[in-house]
C-alpha positions in Angstrom: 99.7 49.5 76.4 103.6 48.7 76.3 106.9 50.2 75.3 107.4 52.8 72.6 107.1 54.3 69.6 109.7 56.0 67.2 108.6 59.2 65.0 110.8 59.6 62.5 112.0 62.6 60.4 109.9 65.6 60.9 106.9 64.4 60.2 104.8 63.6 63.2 102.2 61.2 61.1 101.1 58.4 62.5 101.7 55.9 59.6 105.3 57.3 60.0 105.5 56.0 63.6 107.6 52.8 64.7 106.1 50.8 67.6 107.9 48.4 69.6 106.1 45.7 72.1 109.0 45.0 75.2 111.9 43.1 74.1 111.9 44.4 70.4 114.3 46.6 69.0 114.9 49.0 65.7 117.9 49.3 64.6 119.0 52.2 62.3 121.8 53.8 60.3 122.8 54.1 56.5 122.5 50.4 55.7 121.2 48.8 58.9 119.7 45.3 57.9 119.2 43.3 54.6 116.0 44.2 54.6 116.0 47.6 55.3 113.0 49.6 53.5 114.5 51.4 50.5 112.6 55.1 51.1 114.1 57.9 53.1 113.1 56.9 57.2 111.8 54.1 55.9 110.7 51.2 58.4 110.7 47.7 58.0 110.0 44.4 60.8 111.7 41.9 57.7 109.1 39.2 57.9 108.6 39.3 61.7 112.3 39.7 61.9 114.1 42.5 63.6 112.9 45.9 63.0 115.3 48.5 60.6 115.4 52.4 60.0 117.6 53.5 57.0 118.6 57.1 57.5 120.2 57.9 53.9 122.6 60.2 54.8 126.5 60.2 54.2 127.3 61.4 57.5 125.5 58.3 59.5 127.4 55.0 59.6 125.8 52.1 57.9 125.0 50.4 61.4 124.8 53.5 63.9 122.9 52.1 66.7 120.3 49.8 68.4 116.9 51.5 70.1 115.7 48.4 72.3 112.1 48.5 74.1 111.3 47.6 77.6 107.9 47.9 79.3 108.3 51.5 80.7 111.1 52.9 79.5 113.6 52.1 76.6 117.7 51.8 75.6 120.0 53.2 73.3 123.6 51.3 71.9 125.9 53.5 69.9 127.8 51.5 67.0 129.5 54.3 65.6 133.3 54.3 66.1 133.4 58.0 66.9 130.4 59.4 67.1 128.8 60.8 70.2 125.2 60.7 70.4 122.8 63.0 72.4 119.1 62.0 73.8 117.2 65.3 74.7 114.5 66.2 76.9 112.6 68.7 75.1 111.1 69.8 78.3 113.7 69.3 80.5 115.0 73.0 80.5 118.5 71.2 78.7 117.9 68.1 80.0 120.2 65.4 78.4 122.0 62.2 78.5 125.4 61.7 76.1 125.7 58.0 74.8 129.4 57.7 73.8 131.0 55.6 70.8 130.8 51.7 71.6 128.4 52.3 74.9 125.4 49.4 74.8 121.8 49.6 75.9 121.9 53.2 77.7 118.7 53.1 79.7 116.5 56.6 78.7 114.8 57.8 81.1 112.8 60.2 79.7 108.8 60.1 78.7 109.4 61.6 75.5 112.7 62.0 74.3 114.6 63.5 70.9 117.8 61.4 69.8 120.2 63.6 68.2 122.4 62.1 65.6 125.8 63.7 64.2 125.7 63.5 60.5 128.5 65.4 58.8 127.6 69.4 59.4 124.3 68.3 60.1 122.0 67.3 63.2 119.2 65.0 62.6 117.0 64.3 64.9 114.7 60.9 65.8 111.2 61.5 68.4 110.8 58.7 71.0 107.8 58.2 72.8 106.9 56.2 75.8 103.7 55.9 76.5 103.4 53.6 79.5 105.6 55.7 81.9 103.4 55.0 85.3 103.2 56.8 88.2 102.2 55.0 91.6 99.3 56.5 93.9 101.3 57.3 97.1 98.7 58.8 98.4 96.4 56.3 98.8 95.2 55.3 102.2 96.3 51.9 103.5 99.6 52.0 101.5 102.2 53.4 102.8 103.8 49.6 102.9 104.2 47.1 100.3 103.8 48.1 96.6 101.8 51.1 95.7 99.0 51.0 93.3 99.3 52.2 89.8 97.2 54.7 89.0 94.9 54.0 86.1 95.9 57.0 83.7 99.0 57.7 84.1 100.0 61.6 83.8 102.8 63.9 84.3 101.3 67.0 86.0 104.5 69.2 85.4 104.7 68.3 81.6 104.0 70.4 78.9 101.3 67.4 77.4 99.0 67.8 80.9 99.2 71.7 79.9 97.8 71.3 76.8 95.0 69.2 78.4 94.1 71.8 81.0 94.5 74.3 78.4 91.4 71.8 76.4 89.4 71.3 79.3 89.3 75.3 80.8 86.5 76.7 79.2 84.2 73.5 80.9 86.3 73.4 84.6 85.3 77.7 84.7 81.7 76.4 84.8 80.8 76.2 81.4 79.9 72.4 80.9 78.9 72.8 76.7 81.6 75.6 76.0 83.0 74.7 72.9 86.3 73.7 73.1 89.2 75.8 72.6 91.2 75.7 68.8 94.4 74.4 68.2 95.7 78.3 67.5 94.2 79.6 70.9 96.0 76.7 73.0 98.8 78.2 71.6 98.1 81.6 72.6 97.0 80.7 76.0 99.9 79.0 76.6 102.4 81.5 75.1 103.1 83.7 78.2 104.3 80.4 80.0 105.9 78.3 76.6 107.4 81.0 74.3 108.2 78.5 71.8 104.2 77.3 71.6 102.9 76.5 67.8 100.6 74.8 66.3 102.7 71.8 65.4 104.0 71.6 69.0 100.7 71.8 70.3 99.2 69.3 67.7 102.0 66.5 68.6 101.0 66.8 72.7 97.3 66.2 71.2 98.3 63.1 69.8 100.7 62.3 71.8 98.0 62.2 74.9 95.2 59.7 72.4 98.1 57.6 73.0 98.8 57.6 76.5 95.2 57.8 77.6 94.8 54.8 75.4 92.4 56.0 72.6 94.4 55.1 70.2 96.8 51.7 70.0 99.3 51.2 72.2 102.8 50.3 70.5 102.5 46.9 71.4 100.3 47.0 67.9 101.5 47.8 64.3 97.8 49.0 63.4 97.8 52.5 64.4 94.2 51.9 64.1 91.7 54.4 62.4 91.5 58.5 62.4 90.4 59.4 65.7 87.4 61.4 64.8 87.3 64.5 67.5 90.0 63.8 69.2 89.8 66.9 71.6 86.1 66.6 72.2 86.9 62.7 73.2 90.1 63.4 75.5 88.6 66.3 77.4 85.3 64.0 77.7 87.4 61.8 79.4 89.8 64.0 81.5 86.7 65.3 83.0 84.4 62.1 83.3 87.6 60.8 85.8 88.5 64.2 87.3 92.0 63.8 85.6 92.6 67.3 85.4 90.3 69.3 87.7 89.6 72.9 88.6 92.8 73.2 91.0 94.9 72.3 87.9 94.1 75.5 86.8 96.3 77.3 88.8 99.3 76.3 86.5 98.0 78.0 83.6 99.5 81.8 82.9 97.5 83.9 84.1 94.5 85.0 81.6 94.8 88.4 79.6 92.7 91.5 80.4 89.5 90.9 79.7 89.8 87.5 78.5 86.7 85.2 79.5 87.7 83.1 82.3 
């Protein structure tokens, strides 16, 4: 699995995503290429050729900027002449970096990350995604010198996305191996006392989001998105739990559970 993958507009579908191998880049804006795709955040690789995003909107230049791809993380270069633009963390607490008029290939350091563009009295708003963030095993015995090993599944404990998975895989870690799994709408409410801002779409988007970092569906290095992942929670909590990716400890970082809810 390499680089990232751009979501544009507000829809979150996965034909709509842009995905980028290492060393590719998108570049976007009113009129950004010659052979820019004609529909609204429409997408286009030109024959093999550079990737394009037209964002039709009189407030965006006609060549605003450059998103390049790396193997873990990606860059951003501003074109506009006066426009400053702003890459969020959306669960960074306010999070953000500032990429000013003229700056080229700002690193982002961010897993996922929501590039805010300045259009006129308007805000719009591109979702970046990168998948192959790794974290190394540190804790490993034997490896305290030389280069750590990188672990196999690569997870964020303290994001919102490894929430949503404990969230999935509670009813099973509490001792009940062939609970049925929680719905989309009571993730939401179990999670609500910790994320006030929890909804279904939110929740939905760290559900896909994680069939793409635990690699059950294509990695960005491939323009197929590949088919509909049929039970898509059933398959990801199958295999959080098969490799103890989220285990009974993890539970402690859930809110704690209403009165008289089963536990």
């Amino acid at each position: 699995m390499n680089s990232i993958i751009v979501v544009p507009g507000p829809t979150m579908s996965p034909t709509a995503q842009i995905r980028l191998a290492p060393g590719q880049t998108l570049r976007f804006g009113r009129e950004p290429g010659p052979h820019s795709h004609p529909h609204p955040y429409g997408a286009s690789a030109g024959g093999g050729g550079p990737h394009t995003l037209r964002v039709p909107h009189a407030g965006v230049s006609r060549s605003a900027g450059e998103i390049g791809a790396t193997a873990t993380y990606w860059s951003l270069s501003n074109f506009s002449r006066s426009a400053t633009y702003v890459v969020e963390n959306p669960e960074g607490a306010g999070e953000h970096i500032k990429v000013g008029p003229g700056r080229l290939d700002a690193p982002v350091p961010f897993e996922f990350a929501r590039l805010v563009l300045p259009a006129g009295s308007e805000l719009l708003t591109l979702d970046v995604w990168a998948p192959r963030h790794d974290y190394a095993d540190r804790d490993a015995p034997g490896e305290t010198d030389g280069e750590p090993t990188v672990v196999p599944f690569p997870l964020d404990r303290s994001s919102r996305y490894f929430l949503v998975l404990t969230a999935l895989c509670e009813p099973r870690l509490r001792g009940a191996p062939h609970a049925p799994l929680p719905t989309v709408e009571q993730v939401v409410e179990r999670l609500k006392p910790s994320w006030p801002t929890a909804n279904r779409a939110a929740v939905q988007w760290n559900i896909d989001y994680l069939a793409v970092k635990l690699r059950l569906k294509p990695g960005p290095d491939t323009v197929d998105p590949g088919p509909r992942l049929v039970g898509k929670k059933e398959t990801l909590v199958s295999l959080a739990l098969r490799f103890d990716l989220v285990r009974e400890q993890d539970l402690a970082a859930l809110p704690a559970a209403p009165t008289g809810t089963a536990r």
